[in-house]
ZADREN-272408 format. One record per residue: residue in one letter; residue number from 1; x negated, z, y negated of N, C-alpha, C, O in turn. Coordinates in steps of 0.1 Angstrom, whole numbers, plus 5000, padded with zeros to 4 digits. Last residue first. Example, Ala and Ser with C-alpha at 12.3 -4.5 7.8 and 13.67 -1.06 7.14 Angstrom:
// residues 2
  aa    i   n_X   n_Z   n_Y  ca_X  ca_Z  ca_Y   c_X   c_Z   c_Y   o_X   o_Z   o_Y
   s    2  4872  5071  5022  4863  5071  5011  4871  5079  5000  4866  5080  4989
   a    1  4868  5078  5057  4877  5078  5045  4868  5078  5033  4858  5085  5033
// end
This chain:
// residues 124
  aa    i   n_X   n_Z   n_Y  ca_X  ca_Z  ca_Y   c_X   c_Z   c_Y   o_X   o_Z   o_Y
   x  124  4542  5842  5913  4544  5850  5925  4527  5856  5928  4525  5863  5938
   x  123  4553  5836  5877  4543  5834  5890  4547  5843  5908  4557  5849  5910
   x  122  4562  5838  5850  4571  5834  5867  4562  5828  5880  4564  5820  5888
   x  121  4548  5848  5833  4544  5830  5837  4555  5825  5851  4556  5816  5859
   x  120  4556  5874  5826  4553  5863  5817  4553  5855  5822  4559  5847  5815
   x  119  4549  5884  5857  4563  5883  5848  4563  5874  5836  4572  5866  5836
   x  118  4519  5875  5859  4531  5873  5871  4546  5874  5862  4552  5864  5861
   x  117  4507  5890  5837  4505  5878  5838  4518  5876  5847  4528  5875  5840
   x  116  4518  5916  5846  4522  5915  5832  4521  5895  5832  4530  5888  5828
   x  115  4504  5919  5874  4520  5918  5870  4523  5916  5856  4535  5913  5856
   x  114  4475  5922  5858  4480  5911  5870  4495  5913  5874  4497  5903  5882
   x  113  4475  5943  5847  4471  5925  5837  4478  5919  5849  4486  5911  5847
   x  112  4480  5963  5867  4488  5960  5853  4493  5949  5848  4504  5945  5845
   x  111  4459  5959  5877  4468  5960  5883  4482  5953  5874  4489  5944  5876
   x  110  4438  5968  5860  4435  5956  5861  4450  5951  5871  4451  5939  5872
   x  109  4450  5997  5854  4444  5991  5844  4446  5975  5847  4454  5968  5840
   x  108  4440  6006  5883  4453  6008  5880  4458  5997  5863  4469  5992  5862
   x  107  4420  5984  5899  4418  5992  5891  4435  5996  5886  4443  5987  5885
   x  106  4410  5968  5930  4415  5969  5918  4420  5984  5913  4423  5994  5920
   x  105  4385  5981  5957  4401  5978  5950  4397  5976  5934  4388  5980  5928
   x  104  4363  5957  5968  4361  5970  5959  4378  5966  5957  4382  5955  5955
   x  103  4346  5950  5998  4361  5954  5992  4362  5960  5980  4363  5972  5982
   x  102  4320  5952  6006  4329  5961  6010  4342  5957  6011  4349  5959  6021
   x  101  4303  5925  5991  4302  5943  5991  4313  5943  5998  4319  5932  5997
   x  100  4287  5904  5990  4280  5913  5998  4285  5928  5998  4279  5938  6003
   x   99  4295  5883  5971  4306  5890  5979  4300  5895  5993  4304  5892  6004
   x   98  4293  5883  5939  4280  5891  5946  4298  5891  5956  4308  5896  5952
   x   97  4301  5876  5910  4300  5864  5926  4292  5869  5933  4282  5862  5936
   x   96  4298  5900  5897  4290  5883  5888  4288  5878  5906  4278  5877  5913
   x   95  4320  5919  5920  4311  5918  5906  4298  5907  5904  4289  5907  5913
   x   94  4349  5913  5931  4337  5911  5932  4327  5915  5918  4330  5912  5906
   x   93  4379  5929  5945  4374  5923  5934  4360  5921  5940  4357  5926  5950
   x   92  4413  5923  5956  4398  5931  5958  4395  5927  5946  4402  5924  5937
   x   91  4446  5937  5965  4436  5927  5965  4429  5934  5964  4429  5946  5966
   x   90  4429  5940  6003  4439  5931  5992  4447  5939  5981  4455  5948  5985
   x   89  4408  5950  6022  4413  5951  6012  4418  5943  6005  4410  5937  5998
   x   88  4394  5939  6049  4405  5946  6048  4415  5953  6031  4426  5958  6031
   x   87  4377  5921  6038  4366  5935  6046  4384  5944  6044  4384  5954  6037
   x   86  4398  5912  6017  4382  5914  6016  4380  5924  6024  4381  5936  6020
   x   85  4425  5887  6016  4420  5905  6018  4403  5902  6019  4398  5891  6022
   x   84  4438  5875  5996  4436  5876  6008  4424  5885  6004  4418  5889  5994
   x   83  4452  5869  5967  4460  5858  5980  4452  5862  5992  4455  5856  6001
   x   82  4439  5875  5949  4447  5879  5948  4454  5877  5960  4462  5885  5963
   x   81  4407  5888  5936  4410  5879  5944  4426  5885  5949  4427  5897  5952
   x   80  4390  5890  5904  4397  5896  5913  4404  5882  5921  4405  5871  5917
   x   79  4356  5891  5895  4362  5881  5901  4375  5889  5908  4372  5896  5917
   x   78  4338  5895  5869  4344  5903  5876  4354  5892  5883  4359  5884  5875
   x   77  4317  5882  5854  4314  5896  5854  4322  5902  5863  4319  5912  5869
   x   76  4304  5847  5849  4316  5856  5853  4311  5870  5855  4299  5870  5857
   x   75  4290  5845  5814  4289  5847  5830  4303  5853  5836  4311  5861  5830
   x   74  4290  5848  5785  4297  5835  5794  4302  5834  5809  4311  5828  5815
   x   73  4275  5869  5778  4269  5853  5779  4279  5847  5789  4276  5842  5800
   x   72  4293  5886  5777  4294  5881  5767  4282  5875  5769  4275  5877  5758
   x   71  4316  5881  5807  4310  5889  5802  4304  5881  5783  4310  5871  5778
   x   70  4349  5875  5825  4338  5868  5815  4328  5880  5803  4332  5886  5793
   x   69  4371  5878  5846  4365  5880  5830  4351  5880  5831  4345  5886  5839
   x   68  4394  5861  5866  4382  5865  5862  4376  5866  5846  4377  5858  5837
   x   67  4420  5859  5894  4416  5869  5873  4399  5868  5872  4392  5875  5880
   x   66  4437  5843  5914  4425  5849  5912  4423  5852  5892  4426  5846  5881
   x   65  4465  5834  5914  4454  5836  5927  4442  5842  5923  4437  5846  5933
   x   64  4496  5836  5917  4484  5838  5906  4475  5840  5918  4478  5846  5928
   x   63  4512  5798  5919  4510  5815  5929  4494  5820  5922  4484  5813  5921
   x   62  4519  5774  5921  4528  5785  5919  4524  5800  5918  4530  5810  5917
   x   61  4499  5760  5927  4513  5757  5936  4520  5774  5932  4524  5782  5940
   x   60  4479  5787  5915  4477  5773  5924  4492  5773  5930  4496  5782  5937
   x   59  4457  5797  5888  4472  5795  5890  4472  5781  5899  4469  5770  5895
   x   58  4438  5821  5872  4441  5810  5879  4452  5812  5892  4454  5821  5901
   x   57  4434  5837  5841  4443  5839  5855  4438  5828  5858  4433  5822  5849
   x   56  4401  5845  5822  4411  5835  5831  4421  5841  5841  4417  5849  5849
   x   55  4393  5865  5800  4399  5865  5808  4405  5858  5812  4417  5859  5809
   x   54  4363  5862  5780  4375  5856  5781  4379  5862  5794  4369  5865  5801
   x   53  4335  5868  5768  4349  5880  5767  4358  5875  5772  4367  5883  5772
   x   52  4330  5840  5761  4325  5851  5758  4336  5858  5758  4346  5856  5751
   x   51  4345  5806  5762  4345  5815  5754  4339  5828  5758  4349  5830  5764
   x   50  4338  5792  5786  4335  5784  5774  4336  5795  5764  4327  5794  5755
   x   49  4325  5806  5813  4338  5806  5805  4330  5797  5789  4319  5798  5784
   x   48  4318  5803  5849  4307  5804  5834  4324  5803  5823  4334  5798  5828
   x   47  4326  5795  5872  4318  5805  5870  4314  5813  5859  4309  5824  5859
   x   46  4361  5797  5875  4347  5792  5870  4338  5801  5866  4339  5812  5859
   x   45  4375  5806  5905  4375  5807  5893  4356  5803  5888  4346  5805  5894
   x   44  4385  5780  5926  4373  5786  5927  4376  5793  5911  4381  5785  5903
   x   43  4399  5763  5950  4404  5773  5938  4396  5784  5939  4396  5794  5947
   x   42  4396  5731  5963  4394  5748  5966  4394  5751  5953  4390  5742  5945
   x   41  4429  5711  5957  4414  5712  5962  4412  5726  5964  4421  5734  5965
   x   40  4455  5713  5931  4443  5706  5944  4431  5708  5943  4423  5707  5934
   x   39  4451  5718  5901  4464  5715  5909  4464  5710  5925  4473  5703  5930
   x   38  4450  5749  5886  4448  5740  5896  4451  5732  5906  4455  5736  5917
   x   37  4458  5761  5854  4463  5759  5868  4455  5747  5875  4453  5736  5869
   x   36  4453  5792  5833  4449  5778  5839  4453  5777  5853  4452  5786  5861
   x   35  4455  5813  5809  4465  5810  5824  4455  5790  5828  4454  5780  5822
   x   34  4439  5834  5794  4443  5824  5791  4446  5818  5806  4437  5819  5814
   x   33  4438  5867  5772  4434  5855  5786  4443  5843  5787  4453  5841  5779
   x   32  4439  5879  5755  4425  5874  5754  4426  5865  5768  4417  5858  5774
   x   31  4469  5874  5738  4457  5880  5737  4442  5876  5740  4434  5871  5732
   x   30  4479  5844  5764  4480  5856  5753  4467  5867  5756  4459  5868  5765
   x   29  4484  5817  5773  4479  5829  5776  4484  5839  5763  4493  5837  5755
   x   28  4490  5781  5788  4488  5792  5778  4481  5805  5780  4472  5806  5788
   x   27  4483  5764  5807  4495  5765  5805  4497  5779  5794  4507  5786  5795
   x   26  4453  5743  5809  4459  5755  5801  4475  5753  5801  4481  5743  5796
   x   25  4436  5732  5839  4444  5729  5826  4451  5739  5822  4456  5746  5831
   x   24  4410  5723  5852  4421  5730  5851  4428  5725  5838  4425  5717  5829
   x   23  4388  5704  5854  4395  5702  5870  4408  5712  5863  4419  5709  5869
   x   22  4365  5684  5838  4377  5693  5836  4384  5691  5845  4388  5679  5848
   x   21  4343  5666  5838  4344  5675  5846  4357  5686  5842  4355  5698  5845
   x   20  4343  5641  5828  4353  5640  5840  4355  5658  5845  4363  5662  5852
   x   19  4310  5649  5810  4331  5637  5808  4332  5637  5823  4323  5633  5830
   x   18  4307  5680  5802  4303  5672  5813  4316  5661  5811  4328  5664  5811
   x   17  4314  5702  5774  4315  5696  5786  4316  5684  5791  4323  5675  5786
   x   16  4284  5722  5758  4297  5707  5758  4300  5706  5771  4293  5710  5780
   x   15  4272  5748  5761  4284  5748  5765  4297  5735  5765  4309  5735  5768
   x   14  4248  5753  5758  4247  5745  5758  4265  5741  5762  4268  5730  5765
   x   13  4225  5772  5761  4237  5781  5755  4246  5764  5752  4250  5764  5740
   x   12  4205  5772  5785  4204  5765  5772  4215  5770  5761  4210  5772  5751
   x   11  4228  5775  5805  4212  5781  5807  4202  5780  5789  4195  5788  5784
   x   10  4246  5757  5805  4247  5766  5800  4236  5775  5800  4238  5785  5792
   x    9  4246  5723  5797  4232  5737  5803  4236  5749  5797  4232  5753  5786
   x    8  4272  5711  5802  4262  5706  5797  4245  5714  5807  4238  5711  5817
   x    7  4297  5722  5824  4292  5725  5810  4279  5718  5811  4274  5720  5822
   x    6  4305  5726  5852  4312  5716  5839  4308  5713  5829  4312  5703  5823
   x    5  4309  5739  5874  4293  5736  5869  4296  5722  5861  4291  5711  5864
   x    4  4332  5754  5880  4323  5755  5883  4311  5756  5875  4305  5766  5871
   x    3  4351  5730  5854  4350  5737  5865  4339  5746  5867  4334  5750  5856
   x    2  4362  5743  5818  4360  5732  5826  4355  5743  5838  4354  5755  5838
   x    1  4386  5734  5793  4382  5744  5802  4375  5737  5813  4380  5726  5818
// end
C-alpha cells in the first residue's frame, strides 16, 4: 500500500511502487476494505488505491481516523474525516479531495462501515 504519491505514473495506469515509498501497513480488513495504520507524521488517506473499488480505514495511535473509497480508476472518490469537524460538522466527508464544500454529513449506510470497522479492530 503505498502513500500519497507512491506509485510509479498512475496517470499512465502505472501502479509499481516507488522503493521507500510505503508509509502504511495492513493490519487486515474484510470484504472490500482494508485497515492500514500510520505510525507518524500527517495522516493523509492516499490519494490513488492500488486496487479499484477499494475501501481504506486509516488507523493512527489507536484511533479510526479517516475511510476513503476509491473509484474504478483508482482515484480517491470519497474522503470521510473522523477526528474533527468541517465548517462545524463531525464527522464529514469530501468528494475526489474538493474541501471547498460545507461539511457534507455522513450517510446512515457509511455510519455503519465506520462502527462495524471500530468493533472488529478495537479502534476508538
Amino acid at each position: 500500500m503505498g502513500s500519497r504519491s507512491s506509485f510509479k505514473n498512475v496517470h499512465a495506469g502505472d501502479f509499481t511502487f516507488v522503493d521507500g515509498g510505503k508509509t502504511f501497513r495492513s493490519i487486515g480488513g474484510f470484504d472490500n476494505v482494508k485497515i492500514l495504520v500510520k505510525e507518524s507524521g500527517s495522516v493523509k488517506a492516499p490519494e490513488f488505491s492500488h486496487t479499484a473499488g477499494r475501501i481504506y480505514a486509516i488507523v493512527q495511535d489507536g484511533k479510526l481516523k479517516h475511510l476513503a473509497y476509491y473509484d474504478e480508476n483508482h482515484k480517491q472518490a470519497v474522503s470521510i474525516d473522523l477526528q474533527h469537524a468541517h465548517h462545524g460538522v463531525q464527522p464529514h466527508k469530501h468528494l475526489y479531495l474538493d474541501h471547498s464544500d460545507k461539511g457534507i454529513p455522513i450517510s446512515e449506510k457509511e455510519q455503519a462501515l465506520v462502527n462495524e470497522i471500530k468493533e472488529r479492530f478495537g479502534l476508538q
